[in-house]
C-alpha positions in Angstrom: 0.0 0.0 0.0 2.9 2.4 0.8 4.1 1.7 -2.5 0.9 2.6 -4.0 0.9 5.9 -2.5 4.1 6.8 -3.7 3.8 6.1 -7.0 0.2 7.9 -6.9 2.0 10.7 -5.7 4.5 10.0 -8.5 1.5 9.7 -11.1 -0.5 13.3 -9.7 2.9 15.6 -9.8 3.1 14.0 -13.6 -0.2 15.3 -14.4 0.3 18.4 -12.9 3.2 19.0 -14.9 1.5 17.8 -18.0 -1.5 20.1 -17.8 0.8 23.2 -16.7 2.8 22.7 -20.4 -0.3 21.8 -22.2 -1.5 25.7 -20.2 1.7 27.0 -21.9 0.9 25.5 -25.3 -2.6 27.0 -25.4 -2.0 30.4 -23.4 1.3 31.3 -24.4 0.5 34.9 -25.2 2.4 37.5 -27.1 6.3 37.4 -27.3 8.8 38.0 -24.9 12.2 35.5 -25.7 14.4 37.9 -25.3 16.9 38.5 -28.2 20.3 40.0 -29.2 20.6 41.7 -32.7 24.2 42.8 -32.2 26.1 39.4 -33.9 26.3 39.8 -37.6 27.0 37.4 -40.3 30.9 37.4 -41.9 29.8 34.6 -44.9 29.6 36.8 -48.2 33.0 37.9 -50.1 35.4 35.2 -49.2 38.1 34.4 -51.4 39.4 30.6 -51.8 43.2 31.0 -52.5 44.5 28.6 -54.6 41.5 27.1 -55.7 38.8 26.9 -58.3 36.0 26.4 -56.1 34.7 30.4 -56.7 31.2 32.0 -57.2 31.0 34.5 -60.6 33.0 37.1 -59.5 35.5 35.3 -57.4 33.8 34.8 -54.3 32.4 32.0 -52.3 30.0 32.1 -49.7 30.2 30.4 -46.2 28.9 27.6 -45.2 31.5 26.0 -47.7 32.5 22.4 -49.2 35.6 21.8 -51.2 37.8 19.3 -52.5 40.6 20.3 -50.3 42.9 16.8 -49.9 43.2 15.6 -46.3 46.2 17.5 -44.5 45.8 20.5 -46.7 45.1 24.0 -45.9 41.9 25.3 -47.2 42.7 29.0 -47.1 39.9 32.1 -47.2 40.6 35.1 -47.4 38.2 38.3 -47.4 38.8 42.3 -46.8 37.1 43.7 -43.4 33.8 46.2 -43.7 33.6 49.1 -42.0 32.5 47.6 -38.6 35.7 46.4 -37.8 36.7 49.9 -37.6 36.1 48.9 -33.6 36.6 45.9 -32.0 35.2 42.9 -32.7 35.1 39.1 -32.1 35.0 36.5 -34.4 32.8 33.1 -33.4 34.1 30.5 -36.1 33.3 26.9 -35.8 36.3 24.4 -36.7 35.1 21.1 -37.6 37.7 18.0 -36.7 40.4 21.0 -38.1 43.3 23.2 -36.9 42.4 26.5 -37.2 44.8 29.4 -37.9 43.6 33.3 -38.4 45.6 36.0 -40.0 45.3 39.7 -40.5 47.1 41.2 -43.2 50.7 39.1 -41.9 49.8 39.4 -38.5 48.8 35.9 -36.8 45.3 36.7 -34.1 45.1 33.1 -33.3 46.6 29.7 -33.8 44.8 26.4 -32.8 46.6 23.4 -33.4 44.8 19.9 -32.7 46.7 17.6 -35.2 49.5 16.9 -33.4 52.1 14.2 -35.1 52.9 12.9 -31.6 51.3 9.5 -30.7 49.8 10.0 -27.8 47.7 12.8 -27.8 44.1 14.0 -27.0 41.5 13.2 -29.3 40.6 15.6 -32.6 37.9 17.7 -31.6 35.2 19.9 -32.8 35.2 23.3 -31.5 33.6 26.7 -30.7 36.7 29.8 -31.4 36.8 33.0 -30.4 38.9 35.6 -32.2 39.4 38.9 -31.2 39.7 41.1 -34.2 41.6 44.4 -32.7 39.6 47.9 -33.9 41.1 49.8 -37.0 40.8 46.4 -38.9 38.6 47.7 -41.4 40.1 47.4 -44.9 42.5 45.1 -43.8 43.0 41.2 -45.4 41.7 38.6 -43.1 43.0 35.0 -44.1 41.6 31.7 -42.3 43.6 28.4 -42.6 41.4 25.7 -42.0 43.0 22.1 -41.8 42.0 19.0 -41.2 43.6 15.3 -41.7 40.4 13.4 -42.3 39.1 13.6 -45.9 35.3 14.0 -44.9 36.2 16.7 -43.0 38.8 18.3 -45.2 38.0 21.8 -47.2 34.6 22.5 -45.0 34.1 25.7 -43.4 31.4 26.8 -41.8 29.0 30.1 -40.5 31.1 32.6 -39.4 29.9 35.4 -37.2 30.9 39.0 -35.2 29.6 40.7 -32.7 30.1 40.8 -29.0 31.3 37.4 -26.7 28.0 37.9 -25.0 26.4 37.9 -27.9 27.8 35.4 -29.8 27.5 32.5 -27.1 23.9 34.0 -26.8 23.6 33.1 -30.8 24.7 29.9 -30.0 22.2 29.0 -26.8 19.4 30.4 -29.4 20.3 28.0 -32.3 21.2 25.0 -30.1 19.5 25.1 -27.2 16.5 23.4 -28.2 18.2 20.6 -29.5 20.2 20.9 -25.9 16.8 20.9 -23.9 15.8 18.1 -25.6 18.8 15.9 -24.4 18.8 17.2 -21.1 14.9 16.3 -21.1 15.9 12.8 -22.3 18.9 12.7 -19.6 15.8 13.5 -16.8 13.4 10.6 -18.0 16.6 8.1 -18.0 17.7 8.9 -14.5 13.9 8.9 -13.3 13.8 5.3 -15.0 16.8 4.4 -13.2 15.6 5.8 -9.9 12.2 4.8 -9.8 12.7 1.6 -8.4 14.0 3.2 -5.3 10.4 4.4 -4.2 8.2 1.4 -6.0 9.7 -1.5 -4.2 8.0 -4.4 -5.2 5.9 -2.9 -7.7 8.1 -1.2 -10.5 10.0 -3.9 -12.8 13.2 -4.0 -12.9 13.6 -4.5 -16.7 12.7 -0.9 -16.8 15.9 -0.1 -15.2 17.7 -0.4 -18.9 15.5 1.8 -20.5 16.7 4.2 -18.0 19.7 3.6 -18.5 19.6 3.6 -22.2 18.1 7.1 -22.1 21.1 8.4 -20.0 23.5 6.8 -22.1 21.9 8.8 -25.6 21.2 11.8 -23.8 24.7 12.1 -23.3 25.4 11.6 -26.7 23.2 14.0 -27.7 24.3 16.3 -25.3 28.0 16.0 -26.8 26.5 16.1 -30.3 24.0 19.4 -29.0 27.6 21.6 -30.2 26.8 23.1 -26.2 29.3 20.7 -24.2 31.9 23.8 -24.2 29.5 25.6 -22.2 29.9 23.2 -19.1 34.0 21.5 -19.9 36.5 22.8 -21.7 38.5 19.4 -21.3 39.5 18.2 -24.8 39.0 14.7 -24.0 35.9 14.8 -22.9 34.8 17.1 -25.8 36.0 14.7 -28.1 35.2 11.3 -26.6 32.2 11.5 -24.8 29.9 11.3 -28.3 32.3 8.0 -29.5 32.1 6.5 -26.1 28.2 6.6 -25.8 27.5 5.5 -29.2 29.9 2.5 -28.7 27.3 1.6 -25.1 24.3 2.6 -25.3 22.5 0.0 -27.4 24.1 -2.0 -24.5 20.8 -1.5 -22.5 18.2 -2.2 -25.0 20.0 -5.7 -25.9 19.6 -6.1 -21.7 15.9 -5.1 -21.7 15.2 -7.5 -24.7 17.2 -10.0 -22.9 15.4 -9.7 -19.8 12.3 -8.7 -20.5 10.9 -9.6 -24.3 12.7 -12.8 -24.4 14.8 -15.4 -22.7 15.4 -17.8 -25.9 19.0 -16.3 -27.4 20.6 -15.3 -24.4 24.0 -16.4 -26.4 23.8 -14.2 -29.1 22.4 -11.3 -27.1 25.5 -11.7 -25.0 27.8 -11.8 -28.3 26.2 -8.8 -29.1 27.0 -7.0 -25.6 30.8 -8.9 -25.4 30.4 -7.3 -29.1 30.4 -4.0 -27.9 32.4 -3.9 -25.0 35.2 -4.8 -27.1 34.2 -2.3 -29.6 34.8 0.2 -26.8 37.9 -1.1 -25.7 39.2 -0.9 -29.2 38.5 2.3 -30.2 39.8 4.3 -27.2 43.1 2.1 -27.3 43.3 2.9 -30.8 42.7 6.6 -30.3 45.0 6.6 -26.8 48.0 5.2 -29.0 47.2 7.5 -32.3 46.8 4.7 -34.7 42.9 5.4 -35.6 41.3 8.4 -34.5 37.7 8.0 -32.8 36.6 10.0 -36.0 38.3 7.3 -38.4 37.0 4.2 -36.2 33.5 5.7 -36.1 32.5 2.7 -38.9 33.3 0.5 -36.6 30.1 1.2 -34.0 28.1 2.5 -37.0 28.8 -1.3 -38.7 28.4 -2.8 -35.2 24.6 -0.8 -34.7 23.3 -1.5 -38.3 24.6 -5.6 -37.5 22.4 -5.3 -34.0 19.7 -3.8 -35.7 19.0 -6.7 -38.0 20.0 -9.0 -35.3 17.2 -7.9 -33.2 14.6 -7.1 -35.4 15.0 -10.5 -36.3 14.5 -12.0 -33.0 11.3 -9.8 -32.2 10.1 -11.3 -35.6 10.4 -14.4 -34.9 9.3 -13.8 -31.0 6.0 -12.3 -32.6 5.4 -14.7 -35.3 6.2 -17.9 -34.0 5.4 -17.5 -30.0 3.1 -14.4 -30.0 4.7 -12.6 -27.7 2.9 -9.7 -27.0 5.8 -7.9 -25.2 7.6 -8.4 -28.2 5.0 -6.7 -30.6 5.0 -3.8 -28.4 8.8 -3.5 -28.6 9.0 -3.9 -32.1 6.8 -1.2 -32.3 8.6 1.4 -30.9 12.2 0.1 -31.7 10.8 0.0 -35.9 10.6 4.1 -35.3 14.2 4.4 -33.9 15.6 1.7 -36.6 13.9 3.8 -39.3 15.3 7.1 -38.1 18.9 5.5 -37.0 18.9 4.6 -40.5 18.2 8.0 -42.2 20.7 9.7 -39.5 23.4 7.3 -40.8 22.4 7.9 -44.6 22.5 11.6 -43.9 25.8 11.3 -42.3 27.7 9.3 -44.7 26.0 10.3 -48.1 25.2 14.0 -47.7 26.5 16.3 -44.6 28.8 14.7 -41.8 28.5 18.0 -39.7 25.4 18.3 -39.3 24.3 15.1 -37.3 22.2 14.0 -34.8 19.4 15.7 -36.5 17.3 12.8 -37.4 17.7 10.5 -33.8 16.3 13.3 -32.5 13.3 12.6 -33.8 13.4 9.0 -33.8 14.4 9.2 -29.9 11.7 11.5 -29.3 9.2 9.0 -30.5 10.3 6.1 -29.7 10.6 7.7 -25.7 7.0 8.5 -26.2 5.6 5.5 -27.2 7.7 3.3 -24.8 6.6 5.5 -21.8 3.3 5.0 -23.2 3.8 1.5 -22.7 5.3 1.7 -19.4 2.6 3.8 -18.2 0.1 0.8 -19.2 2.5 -1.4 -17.5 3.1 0.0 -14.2 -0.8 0.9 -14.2 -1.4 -3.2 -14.9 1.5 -4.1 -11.9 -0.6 -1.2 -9.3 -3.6 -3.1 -9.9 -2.3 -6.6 -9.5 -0.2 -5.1 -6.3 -3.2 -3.4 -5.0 -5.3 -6.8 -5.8 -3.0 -8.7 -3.8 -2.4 -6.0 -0.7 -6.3 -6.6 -0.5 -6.1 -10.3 -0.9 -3.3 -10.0 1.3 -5.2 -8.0 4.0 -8.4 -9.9 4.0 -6.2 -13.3 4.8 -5.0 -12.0 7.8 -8.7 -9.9 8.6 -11.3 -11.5 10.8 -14.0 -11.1 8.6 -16.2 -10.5 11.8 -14.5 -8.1 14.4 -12.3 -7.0 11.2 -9.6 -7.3 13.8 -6.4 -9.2 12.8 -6.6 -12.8 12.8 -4.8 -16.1 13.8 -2.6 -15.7 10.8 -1.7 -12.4 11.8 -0.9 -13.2 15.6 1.3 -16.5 14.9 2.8 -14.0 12.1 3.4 -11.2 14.4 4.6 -12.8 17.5 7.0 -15.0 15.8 8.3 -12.2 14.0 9.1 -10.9 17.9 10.8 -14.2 18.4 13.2 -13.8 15.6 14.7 -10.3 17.0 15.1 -11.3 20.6 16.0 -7.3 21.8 12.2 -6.3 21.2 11.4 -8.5 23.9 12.6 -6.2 26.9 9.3 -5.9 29.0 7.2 -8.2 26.5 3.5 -8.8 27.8 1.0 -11.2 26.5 -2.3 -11.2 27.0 -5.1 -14.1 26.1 -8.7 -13.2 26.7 -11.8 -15.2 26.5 -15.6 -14.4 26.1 -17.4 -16.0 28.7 -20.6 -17.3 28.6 -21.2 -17.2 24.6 -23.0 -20.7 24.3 -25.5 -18.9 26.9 -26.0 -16.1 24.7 -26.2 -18.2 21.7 -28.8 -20.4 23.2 -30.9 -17.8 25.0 -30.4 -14.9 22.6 -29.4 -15.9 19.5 -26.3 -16.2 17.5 -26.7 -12.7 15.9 -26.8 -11.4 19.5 -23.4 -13.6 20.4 -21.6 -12.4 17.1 -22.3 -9.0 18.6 -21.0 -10.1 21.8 -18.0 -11.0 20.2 -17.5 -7.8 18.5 -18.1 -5.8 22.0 -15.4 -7.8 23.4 -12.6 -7.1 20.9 -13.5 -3.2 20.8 -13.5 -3.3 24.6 -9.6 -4.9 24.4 -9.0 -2.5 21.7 -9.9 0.4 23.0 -8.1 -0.5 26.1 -4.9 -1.7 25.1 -4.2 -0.6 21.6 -1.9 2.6 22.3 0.3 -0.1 23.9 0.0 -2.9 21.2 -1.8 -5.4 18.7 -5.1 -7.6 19.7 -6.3 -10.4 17.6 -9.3 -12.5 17.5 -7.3 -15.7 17.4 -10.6 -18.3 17.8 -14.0 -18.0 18.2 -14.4 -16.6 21.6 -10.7 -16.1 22.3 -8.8 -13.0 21.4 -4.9 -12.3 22.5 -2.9 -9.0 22.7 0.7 -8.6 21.9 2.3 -5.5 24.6 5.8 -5.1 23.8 7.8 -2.8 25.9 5.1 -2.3 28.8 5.9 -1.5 32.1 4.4 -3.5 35.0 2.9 -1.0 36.6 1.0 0.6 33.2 -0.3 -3.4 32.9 -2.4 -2.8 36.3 -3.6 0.6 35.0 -5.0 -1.3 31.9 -5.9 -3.9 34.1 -8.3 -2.2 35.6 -9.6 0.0 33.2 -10.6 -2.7 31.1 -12.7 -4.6 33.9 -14.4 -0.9 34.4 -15.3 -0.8 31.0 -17.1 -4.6 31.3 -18.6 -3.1 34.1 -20.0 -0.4 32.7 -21.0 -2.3 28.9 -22.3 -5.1 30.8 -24.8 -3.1 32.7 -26.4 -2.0 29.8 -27.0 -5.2 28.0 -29.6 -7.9 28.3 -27.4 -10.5 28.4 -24.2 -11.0 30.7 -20.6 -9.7 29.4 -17.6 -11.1 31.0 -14.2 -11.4 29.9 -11.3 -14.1 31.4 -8.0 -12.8 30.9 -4.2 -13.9 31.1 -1.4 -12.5 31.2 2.4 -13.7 30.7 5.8 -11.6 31.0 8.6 -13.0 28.4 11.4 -14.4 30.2 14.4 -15.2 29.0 15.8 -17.6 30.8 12.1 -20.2 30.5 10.3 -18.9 27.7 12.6 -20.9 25.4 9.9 -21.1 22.4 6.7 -19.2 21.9 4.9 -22.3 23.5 5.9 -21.3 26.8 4.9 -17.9 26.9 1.5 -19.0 25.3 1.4 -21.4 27.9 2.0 -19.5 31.1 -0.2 -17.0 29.9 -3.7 -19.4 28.5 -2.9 -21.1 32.1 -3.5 -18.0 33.9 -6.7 -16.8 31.8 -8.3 -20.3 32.7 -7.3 -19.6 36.5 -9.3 -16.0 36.2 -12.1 -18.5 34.1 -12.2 -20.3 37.3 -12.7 -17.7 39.4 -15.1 -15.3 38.0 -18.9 -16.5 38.3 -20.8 -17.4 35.8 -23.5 -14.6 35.6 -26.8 -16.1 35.1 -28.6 -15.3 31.5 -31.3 -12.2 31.6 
């Protein structure tokens, strides 16, 4: 039941949260996103030098692709307008290059990334800033822009000027969204993963790698979002992190279908996983040593994710077909949407633009989160109802179905569960009560009138003695009450105050109400089992039996 509550409460902040975006959607208003205006575009009037890749007039415009052979230079070169009269910055975008900026002969700024050593960090793509100092108008500013990977080789991209503010601003505004949506990705992953910490029992565990399968391609696309400068400038990280999550996170979904669609190719599924961990060890030791860059061995986890693609589409085909696993149908659903746009991101990437990536997953992602929550809603919604079925079940098996009270089941539960920790026994009562009298007031007055006898007596023990502890209806006139940690003297108190509320019940009935009762303090050195404690303590409620009169039927 606990669990219940929590995921309820789980369920009703969800809701709330749903209908305050859905509020933004429809009320949104006029608007306010605040904008900068100051950065300007630097793309028209470039010259190529030493190149026949120009427009009619001799000039190119940016964003540019040429031909440029891996290792060269590709070399721009433009006169400054009038703005540069003051001083400006420059935001260029280097792609996998080494980026050089000259004005006139004067070298601004030098960033070198292709080192010949060995060892060194990984190639990276990167955000520069280049201070252009003022009086630079009508002055030649050259770019160098090289690279030693052929795909990457002769591109150069947007260039803009403006302020530093305002050019990181440009940068939140184009990339942001694509930024929020990772970072929303990265929040339903870790919510997946954490779940289970506050639906015990309920949530199932397969759902773990999901989560973890979101947190694994949200960082990807964090890496991929162009925004990772924002938070690291650490060059490794900058340049592994998108190689190291592709290489992993398909890692999770081959768990989830191992563990939760299907249990019948557990060898190839591991293959597949052994697969990839030795993809990942490969590549980094490649890149570590400078043999293969993460850029060059990037076939490697592309080949390796079209292979488990086919490999698992496969197995949900043949899970749905020939077992009709409905698990399986569902899967293949949503995993069909994130083949289909895995498959157009990878087309995109090696066939048309290698830069701009990411843009298609996005999508795919976005869906195929969407329908799989859908899914898991359903799911957790169908384990709530089974839990709750079972609580009640659960409930009503150790529920007198008469008093309500808890029953036999529930006493030899509960006491033995005392038993087991021996230290919660320090100044252990137990009681054992018994109506007297009932086959009177079954004979004379009716059963109906000794079931209500019955429930007079447990309320009266209740009401007395449950700040203090648990009483059961363990028979049909014989009830018990388990007082852990009560002191001797309270015990009289009780004592009394329950034979005063006999007293004053009994008085008003038409039949007589009187109640034997037992008590037994735990001992440890001769209560050696439960039976003795029982014992001592049904011995003494006979005793009182004995010597209480029978009072005579009205």
């Amino acid at each position: 039941m606990e669990a219940i509550k929590k995921s309820s409460i789980i369920l009703f902040v969800f809701m709330l949260f749903s209908l305050f975006v859905l509020l933004t959607l429809v009320f949104s208003g006029g608007d306010y996103f605040l904008r900068d205006d100051s950065v300007s575009s630097l793309n028209e009037g470039w010259e190529v030098i030493d190149s026949e890749v120009k427009e009619e007039g001799g000039r190119v415009t940016l964003p540019l692709s040429t031909d440029t052979p891996a290792g060269e230079a590709l070399i721009l070169q433009r006169e400054l307008g009038p703005d540069f009269a003051a001083e400006q910055t420059l935001l260029i975008r280097s792609s996998l290059q080494d980026l050089e900026v000259h004005l006139d002969r004067e070298v601004l700024f030098q960033q070198s990334l292709t080192h010949r050593q060995r060892v060194t960090p990984p190639i990276v793509s990167l955000w520069n800033l280049v201070t252009i100092p003022e009086d630079a108008s009508g002055r030649k500013l050259t770019l160098f822009l090289t690279s030693p990977f052929e795909t990457m080789s002769g591109e150069a991209n947007d260039i803009l000027y403006g302020s530093p503010g305002s050019l990181m601003m440009a940068i939140i505004y184009q990339y942001g969204p694509g930024f929020f949506v990772a970072v929303l990705t990265l929040l339903i992953g870790l919510s997946l993963v954490l779940l289970p910490r506050f639906i015990r029992g309920i949530y199932p565990r397969e759902m773990v790698y999901l989560g973890y399968f979101g947190v694994f391609i949200s960082l990807w696309l964090i890496s991929e979002s162009r925004m990772l400068q924002f938070f690291t400038g650490n060059q490794f990280l900058i340049g592994s992190l998108a190689y190291v999550m592709l290489s992993i996170f398909p890692i999770p979904l081959i768990l989830y279908l191992k563990k939760s669609i299907t249990n019948r190719y557990p060898r190839v599924l591991n293959a597949m996983i052994l697969a990839y961990l030795i993809n990942l060890l490969l590549i980094i030791t490649l890149e570590v040593t400078g043999v293969l860059r993460f850029f060059q061995t990037l076939a490697f986890s592309h080949g390796l994710m079209v292979l488990t693609i086919l490999i698992s589409a496969y197995i949900l085909y043949r899970e749905v077909r020939n077992h009709q696993n409905r698990e399986a149908r569902i899967f293949l659903r949503s995993l069909s949407v994130l083949f289909l746009f895995g498959f157009i991101e990878l087309f995109h990437f090696y066939f048309l633009d290698a830069q701009q990536t990411s843009q298609f997953i996005r999508v795919g992602l976005l869906l195929f989160i969407l329908i799989q929550s859908f899914d898991s809603i359903n799911r957790l919604v169908g384990y709530f109802k089974k839990s709750y079925r079972a609580e009640v079940y659960e409930k009503m098996a150790y529920m007198d179905q008469l008093t309500s009270a808890p029953n036999r089941m529930a006493y030899n539960r509960d006491l033995q569960e005392f038993f087991k920790h021996p230290e919660k026994l320090r100044d252990f009562y137990l009681g054992i009560f018994d109506l007297n009298n009932l086959k009177t007031i079954n004979d004379t007055r009716g059963h109906v009138t000794g079931d209500e006898a019955i429930i007079r007596s447990y309320n009266i023990l209740h009401s007395t003695f449950a700040p203090y502890g648990t009483c059961y209806r363990i028979g049909g006139d014989e009830f018990s009450c388990i007082l852990p940690e009560l002191e001797k003297e309270t015990l009289k108190e009780l004592q009394e105050k329950l034979d005063r509320e006999i007293n004053t019940q009994g008085k008003k009935l038409s039949y007589p109400l009187s109640i034997a009762a037992g008590y037994s303090y735990y001992k440890p050195n001769e209560d050696k089992n439960l039976e003795d404690l029982i014992h001592r303590a049904d011995q003494r409620m006979y005793q009182d039996k004995r010597e209480k009169k029978s009072i005579p039927s009205v």
